[in-house]
Backbone as numpy.savetxt, mean C-alpha at the origin, in Angstrom:
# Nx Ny Nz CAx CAy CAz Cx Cy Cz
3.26 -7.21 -11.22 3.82 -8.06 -10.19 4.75 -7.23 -9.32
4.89 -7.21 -8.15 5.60 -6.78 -7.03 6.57 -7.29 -7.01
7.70 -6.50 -6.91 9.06 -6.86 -6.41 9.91 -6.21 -5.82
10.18 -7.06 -4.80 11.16 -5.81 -3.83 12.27 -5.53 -4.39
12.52 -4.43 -4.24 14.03 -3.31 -4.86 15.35 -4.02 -4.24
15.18 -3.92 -2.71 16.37 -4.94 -2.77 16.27 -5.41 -1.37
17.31 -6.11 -0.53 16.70 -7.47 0.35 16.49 -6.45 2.05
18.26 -5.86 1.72 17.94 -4.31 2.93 16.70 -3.37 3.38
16.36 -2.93 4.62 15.53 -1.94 4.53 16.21 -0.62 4.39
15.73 0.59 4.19 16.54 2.17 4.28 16.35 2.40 4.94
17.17 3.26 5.83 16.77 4.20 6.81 16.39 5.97 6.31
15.84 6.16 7.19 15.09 6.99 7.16 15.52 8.17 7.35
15.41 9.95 7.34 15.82 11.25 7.79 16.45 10.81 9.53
15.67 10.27 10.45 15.83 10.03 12.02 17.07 9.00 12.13
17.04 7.92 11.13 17.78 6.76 11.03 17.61 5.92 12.31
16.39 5.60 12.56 15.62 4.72 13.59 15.19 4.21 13.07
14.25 3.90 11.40 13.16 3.52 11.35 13.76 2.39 10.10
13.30 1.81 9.96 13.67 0.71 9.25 12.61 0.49 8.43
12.56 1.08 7.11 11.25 0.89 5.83 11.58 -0.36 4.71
10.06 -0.73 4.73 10.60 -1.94 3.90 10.04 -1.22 2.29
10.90 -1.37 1.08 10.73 -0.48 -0.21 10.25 -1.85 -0.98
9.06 -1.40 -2.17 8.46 -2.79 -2.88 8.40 -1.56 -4.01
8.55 -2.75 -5.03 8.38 -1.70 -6.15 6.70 -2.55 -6.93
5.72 -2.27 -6.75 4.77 -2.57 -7.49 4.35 -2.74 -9.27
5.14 -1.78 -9.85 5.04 -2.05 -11.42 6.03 -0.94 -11.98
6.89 -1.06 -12.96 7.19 0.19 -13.97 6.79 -0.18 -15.18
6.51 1.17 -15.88 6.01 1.05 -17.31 6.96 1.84 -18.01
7.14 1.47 -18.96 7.77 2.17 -19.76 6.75 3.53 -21.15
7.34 4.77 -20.34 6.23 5.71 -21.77 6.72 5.99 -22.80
6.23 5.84 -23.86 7.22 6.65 -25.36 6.72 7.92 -25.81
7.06 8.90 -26.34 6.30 9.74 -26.57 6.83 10.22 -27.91
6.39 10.19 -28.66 6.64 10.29 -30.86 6.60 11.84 -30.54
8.09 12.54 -30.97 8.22 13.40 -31.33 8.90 13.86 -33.23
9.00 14.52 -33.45 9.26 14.90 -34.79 10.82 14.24 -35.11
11.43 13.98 -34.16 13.09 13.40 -34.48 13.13 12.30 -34.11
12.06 11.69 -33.49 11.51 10.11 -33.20 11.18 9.94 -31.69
11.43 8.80 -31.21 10.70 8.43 -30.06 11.79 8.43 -28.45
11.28 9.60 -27.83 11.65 9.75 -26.06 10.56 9.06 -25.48
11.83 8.01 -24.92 11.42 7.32 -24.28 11.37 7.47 -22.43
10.35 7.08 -21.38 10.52 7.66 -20.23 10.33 6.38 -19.22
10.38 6.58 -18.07 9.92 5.38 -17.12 8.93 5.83 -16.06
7.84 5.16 -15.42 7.35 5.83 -14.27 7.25 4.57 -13.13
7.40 4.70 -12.28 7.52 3.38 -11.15 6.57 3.48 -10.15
5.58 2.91 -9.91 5.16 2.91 -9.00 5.63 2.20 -7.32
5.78 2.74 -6.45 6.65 2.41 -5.10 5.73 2.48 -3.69
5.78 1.27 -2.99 5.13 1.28 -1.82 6.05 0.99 -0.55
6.32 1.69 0.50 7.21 1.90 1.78 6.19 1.96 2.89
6.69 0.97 3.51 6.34 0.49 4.99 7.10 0.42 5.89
6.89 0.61 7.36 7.42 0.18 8.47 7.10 -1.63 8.61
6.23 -2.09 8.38 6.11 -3.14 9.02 5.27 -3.50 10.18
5.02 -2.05 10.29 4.30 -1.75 12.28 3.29 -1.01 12.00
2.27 -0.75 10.75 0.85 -0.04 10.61 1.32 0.91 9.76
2.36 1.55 9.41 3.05 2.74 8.67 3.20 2.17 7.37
2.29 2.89 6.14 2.95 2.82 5.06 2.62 3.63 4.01
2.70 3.92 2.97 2.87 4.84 1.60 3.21 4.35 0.50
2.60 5.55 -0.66 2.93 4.94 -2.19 3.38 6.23 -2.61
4.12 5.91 -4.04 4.65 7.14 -4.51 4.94 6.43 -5.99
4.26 7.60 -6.99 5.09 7.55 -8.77 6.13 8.50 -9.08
7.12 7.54 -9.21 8.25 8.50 -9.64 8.20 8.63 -11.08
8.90 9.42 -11.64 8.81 9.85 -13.50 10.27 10.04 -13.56
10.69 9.57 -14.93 12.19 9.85 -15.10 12.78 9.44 -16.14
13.76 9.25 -17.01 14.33 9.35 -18.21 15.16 7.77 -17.70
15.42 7.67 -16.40 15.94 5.99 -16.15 15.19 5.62 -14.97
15.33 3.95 -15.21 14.69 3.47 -14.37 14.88 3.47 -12.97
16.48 3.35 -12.72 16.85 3.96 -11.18 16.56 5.20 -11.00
16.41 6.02 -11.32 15.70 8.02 -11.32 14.36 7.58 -10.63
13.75 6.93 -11.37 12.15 6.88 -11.21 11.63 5.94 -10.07
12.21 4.71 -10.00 12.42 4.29 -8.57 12.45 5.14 -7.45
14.04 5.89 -7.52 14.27 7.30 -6.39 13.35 7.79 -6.21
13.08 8.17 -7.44 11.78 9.00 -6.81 10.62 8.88 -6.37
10.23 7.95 -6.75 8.68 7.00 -5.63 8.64 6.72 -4.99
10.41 6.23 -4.04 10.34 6.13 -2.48 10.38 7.05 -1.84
11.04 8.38 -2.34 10.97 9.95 -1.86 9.50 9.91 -1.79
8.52 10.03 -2.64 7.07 10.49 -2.43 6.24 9.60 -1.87
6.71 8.37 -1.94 6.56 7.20 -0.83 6.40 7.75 0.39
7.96 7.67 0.94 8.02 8.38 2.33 7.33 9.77 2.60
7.08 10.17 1.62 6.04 11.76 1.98 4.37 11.90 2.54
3.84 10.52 1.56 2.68 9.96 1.94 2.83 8.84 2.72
3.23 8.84 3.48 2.76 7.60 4.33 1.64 7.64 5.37
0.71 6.65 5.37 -0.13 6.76 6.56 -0.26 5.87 7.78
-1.15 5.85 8.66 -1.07 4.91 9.46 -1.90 4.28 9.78
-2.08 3.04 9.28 -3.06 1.64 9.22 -3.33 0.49 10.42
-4.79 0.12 11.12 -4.90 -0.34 12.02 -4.48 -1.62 11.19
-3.55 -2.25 12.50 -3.42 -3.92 12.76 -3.86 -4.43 14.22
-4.88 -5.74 13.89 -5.26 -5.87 15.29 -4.81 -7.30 14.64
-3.93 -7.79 15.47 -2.88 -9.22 15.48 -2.57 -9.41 13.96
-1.97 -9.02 13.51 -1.60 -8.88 11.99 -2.40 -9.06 11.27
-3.83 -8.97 11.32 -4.87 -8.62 10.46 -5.48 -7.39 10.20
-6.59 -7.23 9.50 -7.45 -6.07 9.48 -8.80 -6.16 10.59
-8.92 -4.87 11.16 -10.17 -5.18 12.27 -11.06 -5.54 11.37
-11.85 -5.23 10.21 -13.21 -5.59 10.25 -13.01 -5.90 8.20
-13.79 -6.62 7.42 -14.42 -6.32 5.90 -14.42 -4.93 5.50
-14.03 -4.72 4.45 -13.76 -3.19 3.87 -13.69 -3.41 2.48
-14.37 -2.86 1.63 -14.60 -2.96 0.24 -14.61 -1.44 0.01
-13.15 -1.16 -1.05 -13.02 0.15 -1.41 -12.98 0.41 -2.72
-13.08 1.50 -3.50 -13.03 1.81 -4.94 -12.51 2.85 -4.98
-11.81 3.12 -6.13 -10.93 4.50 -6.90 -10.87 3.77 -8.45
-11.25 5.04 -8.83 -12.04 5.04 -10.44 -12.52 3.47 -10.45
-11.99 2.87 -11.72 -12.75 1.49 -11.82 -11.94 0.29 -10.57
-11.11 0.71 -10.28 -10.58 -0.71 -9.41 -11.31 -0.59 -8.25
-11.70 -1.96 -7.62 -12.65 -2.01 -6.56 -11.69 -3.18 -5.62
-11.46 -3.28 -4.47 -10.53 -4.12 -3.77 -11.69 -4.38 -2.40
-11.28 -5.59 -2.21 -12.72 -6.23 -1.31 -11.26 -6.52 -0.16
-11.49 -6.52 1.17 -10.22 -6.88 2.23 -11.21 -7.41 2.89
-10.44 -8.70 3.62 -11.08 -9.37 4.66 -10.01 -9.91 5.90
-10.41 -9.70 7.15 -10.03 -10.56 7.81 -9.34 -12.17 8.10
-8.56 -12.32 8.21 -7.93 -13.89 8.15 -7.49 -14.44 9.58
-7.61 -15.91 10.02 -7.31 -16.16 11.03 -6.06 -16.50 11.41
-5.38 -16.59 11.96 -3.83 -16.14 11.79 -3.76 -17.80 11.44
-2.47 -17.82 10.70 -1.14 -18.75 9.92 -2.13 -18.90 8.51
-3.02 -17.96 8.22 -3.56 -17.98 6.76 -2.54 -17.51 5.81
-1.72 -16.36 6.35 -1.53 -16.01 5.12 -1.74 -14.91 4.65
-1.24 -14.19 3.42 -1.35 -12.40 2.87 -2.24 -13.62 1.57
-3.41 -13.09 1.38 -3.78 -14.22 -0.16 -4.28 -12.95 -0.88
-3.70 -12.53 -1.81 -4.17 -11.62 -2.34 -2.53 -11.10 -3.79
-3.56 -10.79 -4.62 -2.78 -10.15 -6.07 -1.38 -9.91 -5.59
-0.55 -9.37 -6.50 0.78 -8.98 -6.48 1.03 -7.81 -6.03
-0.07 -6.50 -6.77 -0.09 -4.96 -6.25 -1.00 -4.94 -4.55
-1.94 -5.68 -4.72 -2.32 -5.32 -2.75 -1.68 -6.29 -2.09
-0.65 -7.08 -2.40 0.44 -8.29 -1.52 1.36 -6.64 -1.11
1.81 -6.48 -1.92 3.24 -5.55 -1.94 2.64 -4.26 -0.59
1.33 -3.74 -0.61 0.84 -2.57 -0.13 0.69 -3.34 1.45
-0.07 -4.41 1.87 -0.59 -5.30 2.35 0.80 -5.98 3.20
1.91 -6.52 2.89 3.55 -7.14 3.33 4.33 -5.59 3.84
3.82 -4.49 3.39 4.94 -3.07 3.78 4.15 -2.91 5.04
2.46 -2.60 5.40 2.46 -2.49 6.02 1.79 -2.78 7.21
2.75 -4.35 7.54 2.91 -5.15 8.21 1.71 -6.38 8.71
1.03 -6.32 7.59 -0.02 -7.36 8.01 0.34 -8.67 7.60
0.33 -9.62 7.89 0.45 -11.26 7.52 -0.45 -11.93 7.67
-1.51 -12.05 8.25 -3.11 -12.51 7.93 -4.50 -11.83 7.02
-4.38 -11.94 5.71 -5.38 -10.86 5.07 -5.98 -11.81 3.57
-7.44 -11.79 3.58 -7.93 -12.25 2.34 -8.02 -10.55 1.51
-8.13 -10.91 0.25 -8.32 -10.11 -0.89 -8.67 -10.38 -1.98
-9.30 -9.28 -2.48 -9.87 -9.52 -4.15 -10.13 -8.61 -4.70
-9.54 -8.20 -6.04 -9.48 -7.30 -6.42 -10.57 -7.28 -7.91
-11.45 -6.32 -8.08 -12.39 -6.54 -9.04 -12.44 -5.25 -9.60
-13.00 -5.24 -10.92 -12.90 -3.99 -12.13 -12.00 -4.30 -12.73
-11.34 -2.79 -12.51 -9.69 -2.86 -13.20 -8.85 -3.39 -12.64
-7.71 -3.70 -13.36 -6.30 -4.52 -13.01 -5.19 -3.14 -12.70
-6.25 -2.02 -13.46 -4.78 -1.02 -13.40 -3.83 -0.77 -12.15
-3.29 -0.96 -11.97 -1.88 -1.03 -10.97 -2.11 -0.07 -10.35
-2.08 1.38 -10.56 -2.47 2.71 -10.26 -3.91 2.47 -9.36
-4.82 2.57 -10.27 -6.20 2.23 -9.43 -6.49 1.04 -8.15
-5.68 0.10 -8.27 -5.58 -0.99 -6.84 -4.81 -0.04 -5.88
-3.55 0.55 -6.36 -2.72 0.70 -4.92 -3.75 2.26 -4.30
-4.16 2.87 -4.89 -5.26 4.33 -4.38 -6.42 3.03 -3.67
-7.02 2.39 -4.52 -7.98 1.91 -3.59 -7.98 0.87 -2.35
-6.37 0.70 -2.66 -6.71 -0.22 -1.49 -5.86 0.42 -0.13
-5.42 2.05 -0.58 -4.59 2.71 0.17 -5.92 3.42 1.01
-7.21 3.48 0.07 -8.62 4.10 0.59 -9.51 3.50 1.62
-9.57 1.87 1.43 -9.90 1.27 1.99 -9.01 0.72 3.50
-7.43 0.62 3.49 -6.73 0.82 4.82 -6.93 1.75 5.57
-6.98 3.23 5.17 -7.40 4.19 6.07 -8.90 4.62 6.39
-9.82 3.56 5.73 -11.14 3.49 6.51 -11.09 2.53 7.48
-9.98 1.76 7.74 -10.06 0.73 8.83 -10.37 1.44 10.39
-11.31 1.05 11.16 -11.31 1.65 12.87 -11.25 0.47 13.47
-10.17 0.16 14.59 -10.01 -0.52 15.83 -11.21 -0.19 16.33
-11.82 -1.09 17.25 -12.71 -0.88 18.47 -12.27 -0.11 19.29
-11.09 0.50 19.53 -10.68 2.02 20.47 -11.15 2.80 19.72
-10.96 3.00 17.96 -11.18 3.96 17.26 -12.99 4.10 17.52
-13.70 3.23 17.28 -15.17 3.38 17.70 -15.41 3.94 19.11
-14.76 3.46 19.87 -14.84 3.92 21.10 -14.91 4.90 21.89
-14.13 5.56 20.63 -13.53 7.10 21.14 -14.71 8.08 20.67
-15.07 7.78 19.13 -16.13 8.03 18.33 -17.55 8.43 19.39
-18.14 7.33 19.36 -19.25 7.07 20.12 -19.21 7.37 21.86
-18.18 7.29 22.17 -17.57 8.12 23.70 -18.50 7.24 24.75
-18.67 6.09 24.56 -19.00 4.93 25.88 -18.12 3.92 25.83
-17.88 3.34 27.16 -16.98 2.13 27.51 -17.12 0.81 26.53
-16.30 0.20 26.64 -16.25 -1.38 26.31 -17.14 -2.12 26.55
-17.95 -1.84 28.17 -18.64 -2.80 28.33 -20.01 -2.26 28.44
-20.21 -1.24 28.05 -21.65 -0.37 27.46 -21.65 -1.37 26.14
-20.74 -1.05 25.19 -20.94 -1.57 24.12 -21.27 -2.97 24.18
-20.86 -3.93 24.50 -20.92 -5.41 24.62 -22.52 -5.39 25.81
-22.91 -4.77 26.31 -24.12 -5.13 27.00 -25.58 -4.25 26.51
C-alpha cells in the first residue's frame, strides 16, 4: 500500500521544483548471522513533479528513515518524463518486467486514478488523474513499479508520432 511520507512537497537542488515523495512499500530484511539476527530495511520510493516528471528509487539501510533518504535521492536520479494528454495517458499500453504485467488505459476525465496502491502512488506523482489499471502476474511491489515505469515511457503523444513518421496532422487524418 502507498503512502505518502509526508503532506509537504521537497524542493529540489534548483529549489523551483516542487516533488511530490510516495513511499510505495518497506520491507523489513533479517539476515541470521552466527551472534543472531541483523536486521535491515529497504523502501521502495516514487517522486514526481505532478507535470509528466517522475522516478523510483530503493533505498537500503539499518533504519527506516536512512532507507526512505535514500530512495528519494535515487528517486530524484531516475526520473523520467511521461506523456499527459489532459491528465490521461495518450493511448492502451500493456507492459511487463519479470512476472508483473500492468495493463494502462485511458479514462475520460472526472473518472478517476482506478488502479492498485503501487501504480496509484507511480500514476498520482506523475501527475495523471484520469487512468484505468490492472495489474496481473505478480503482486511484487518491485516488479509493478519497473513495469509500469516501462510501460509510461512507451507512451507517444501524436507529436511524438509525428515527428517519427515526419508528415503533418492532416496527412495523417486524410
Amino acid at each position: 500500500m502507498a503512502r505518502e511520507t509526508n503532506k509537504k512537497a521537497s524542493k529540489t537542488k534548483d529549489d523551483s521544483v516542487q516533488l511530490i515523495e510516495k513511499m510505495v512499500k518497506i520491507n523489513r530484511v533479517t539476515k541470521v548471522v552466527k551472534g543472531g539476527k541483523n536486521f535491515s530495511f529497504n523502501a521502495i520510493m516514487v517522486v514526481g513533479d505532478g507535470k509528466g516528471k517522475v522516478g523510483y528509487g530503493l533505498g537500503k539501510a539499518l533504519e527506516v528513515t536512512d532507507a526512505i533518504a535514500k530512495g528519494i535521492e535515487e528517486a530524484k536520479k531516475n526520473m523520467i518524463e511521461v506523456a499527459v494528454v489532459n491528465g490521461t495517458i495518450p493511448h492502451d499500453i500493456m507492459a511487463k518486467f519479470g512476472a508483473g504485467i500492468v495493463l494502462l488505459k485511458p479514462a475520460t476525465q472526472g473518472t478517476g486514478v482506478i488502479a492498485g496502491g503501487v501504480v496509484r502512488a507511480v500514476l498520482e506523482c506523475a501527475g495523471y488523474s484520469n487512468v484505468l489499471s490492472k495489474c496481473m502476474g505478480s503482486s511484487n511491489a518491485h516488479n509493478i513499479v519497473k513495469a509500469t515505469f516501462k510501460g509510461l515511457s512507451q507512451l507517444k503523444t501524436e507529436g511524438d508520432i509525428l515527428r517519427e513518421r515526419k508528415i503533418t496532422r492532416e496527412k495523417l487524418y486524410n
